[in-house]
Residue frames relative to the residue before (quaternion, step in Angstrom):
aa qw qx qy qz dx dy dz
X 1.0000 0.0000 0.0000 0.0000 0.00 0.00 0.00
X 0.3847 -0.6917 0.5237 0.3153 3.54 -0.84 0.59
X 0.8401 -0.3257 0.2129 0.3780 2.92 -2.06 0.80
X 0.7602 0.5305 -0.3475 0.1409 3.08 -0.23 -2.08
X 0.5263 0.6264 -0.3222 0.4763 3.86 1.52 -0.86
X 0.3432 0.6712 -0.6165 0.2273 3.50 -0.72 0.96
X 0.7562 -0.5357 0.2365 0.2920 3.43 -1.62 0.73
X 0.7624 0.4161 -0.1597 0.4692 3.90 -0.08 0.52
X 0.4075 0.5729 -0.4202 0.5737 3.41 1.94 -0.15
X 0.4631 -0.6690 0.5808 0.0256 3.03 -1.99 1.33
X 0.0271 0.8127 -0.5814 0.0273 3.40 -0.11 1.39
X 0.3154 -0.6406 0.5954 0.3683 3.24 -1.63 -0.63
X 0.5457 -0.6696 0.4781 0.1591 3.29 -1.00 0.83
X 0.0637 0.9111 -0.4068 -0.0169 3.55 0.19 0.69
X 0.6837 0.3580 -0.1814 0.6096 3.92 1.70 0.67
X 0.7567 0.3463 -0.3045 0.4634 3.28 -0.89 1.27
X 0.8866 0.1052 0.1498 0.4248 3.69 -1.13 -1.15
X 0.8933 0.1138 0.1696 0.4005 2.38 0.42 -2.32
X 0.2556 0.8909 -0.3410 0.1568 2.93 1.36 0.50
X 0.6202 0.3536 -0.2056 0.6694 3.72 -0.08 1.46
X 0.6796 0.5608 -0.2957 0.3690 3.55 1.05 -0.14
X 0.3907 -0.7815 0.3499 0.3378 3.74 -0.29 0.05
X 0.2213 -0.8309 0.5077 -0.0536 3.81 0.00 1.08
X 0.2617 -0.6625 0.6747 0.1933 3.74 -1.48 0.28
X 0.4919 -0.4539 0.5997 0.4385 3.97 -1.14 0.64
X 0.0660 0.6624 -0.7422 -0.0776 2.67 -2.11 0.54
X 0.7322 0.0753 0.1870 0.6505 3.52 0.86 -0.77
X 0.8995 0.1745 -0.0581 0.3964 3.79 -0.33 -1.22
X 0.2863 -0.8483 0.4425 0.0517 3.41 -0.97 1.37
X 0.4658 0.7672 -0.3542 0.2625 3.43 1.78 0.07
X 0.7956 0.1156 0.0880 0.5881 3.75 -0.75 -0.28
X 0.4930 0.4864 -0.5470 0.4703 3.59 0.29 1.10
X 0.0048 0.6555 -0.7551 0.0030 3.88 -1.56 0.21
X 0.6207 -0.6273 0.4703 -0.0082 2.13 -1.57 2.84
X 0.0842 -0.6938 0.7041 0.1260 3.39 -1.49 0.59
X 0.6545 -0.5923 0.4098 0.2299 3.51 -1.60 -0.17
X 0.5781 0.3904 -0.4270 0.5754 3.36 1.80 0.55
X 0.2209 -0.6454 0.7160 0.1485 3.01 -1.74 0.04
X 0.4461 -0.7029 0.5522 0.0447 3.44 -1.32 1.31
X 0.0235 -0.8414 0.5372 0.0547 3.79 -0.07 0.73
X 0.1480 0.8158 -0.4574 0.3215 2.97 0.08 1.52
X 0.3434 -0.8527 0.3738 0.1234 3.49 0.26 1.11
X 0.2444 0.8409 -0.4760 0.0807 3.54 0.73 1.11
X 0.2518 0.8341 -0.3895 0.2986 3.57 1.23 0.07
X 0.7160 0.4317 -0.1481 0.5282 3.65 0.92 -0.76
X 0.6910 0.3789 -0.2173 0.5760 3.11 1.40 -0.67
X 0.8191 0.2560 -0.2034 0.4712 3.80 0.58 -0.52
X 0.0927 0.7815 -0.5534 0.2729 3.48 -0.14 0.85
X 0.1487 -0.8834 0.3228 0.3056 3.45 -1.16 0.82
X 0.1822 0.6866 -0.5808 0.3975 3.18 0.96 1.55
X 0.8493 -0.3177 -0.2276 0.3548 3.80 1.55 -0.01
X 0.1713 0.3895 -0.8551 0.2963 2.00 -1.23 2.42
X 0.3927 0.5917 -0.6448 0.2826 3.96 0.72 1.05
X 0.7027 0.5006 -0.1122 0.4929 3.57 1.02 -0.65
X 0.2649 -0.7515 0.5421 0.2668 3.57 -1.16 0.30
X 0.4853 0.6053 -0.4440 0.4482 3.21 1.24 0.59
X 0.5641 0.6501 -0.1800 0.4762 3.22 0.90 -1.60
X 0.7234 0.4187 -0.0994 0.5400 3.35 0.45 -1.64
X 0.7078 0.1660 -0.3970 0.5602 3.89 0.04 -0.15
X 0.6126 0.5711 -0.4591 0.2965 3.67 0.62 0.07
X 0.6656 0.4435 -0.1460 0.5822 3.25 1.68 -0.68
X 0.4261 0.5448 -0.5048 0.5165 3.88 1.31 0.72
X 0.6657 0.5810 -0.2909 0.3669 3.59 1.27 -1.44
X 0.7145 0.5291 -0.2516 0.3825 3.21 1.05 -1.45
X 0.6658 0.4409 -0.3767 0.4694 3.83 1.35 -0.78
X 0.6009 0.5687 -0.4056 0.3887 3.26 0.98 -0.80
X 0.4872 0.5871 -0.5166 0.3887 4.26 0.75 -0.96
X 0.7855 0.5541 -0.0285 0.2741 2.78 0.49 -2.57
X 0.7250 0.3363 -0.2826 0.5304 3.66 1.27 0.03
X 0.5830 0.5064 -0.3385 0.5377 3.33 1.64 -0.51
X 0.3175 0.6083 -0.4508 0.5708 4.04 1.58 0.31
X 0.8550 0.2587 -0.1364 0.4283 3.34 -0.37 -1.45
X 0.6607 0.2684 -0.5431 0.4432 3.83 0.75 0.76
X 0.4524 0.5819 -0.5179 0.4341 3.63 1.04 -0.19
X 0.8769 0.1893 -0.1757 0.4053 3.72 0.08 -0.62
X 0.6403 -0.5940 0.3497 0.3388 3.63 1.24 1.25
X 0.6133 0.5960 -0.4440 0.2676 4.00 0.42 0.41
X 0.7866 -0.0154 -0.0547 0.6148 3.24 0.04 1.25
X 0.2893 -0.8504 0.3832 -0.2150 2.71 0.55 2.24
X 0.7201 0.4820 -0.1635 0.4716 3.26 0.76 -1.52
X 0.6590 0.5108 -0.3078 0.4583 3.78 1.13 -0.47
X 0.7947 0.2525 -0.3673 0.4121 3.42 1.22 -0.05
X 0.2218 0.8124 -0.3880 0.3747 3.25 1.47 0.73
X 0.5162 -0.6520 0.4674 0.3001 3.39 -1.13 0.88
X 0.4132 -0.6369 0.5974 0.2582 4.20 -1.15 0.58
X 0.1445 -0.7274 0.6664 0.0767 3.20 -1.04 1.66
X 0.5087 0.5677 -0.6064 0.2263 3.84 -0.68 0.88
């Protein structure tokens, strides 16, 4: 895979669920398309795969990204990521 893919880059998800939705790397590089921002969000402490070994751990760490992005639309940083996709 080429360089430009790295953890914290804003992509769009373009298979499955969410497909059309905007999303942050974490791990998996499949069926996703790369944009030109990047989201600096410090999820590294929170996502780890010590938890997602558990289903505690693992809904405990949905809560903690969810707080920690629902921060960063309460105070208007990086607008454009909670913005609706026009295509």
């Amino acid at each position: 895979m080429v360089k430009f893919m790295k953890p914290n880059k804003a992509i769009i998800v373009l298979q499955g669920r969410f497909a059309g939705r905007k999303a942050v790397i974490i791990v998996n590089y499949n069926h996703i398309m790369p944009t030109r921002y990047t989201l600096d969000v410090d999820l590294k402490d929170v996502v780890s795969a010590d938890a997602l070994t558990s289903r505690d751990k693992k809904v405990t760490a949905a809560k903690e990204t969810k707080k920690r992005f629902e921060e960063r639309f309460k105070t208007g940083k990086n607008r454009w990521f909670f913005t609706k996709l026009r295509f």
